[in-house]
N, C-alpha and C positions, 0 to 999 in steps of 0.2 A: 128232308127226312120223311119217310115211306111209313113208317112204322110210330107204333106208339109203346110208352112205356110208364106203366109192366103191361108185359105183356097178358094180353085178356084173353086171347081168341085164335085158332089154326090161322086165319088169313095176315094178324099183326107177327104169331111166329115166323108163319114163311118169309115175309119181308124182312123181320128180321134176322133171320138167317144167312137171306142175301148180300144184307147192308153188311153181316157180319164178313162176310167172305170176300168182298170188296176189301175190307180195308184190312183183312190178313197179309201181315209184312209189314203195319206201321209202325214208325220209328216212336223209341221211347223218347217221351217229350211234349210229343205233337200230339194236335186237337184229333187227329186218329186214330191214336194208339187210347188215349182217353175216352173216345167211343166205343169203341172196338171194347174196351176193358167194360164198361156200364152195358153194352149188349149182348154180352157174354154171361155177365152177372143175372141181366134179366131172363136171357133162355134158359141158362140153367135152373133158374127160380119158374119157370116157366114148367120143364120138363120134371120136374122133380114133384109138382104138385101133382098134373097130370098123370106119375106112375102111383103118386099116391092117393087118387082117385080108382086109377085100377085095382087098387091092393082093396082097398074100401068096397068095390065088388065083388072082388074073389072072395071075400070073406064073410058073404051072404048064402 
């Protein structure tokens, strides 16, 4: 594992983006699809702060 989580920083997103696209198509059950689900959860928690840092700009 490449990446850490949560995600903190552009260089842990990008890897995790990757790891994510890797294991799209794992089977429900498996320790992939299991990942895949917790790395998904973290980029989106990831992505959602970051536009809400942008809004926090705009609005200066």
């Amino acid at each position: 594992m490449d990446y850490t989580l949560p995600i903190k920083n552009e260089s842990d997103y990008e890897k995790a983006s990757e790891r994510a696209e890797e294991l799209m198509g794992a089977k429900p059950g498996t320790a992939g699809k299991k990942e895949l689900d917790q790395l998904l959860k973290a980029l989106k928690a990831y992505e959602d702060d970051f536009v809400n840092m942008l809004r926090g700009y705009s609005a200066d």
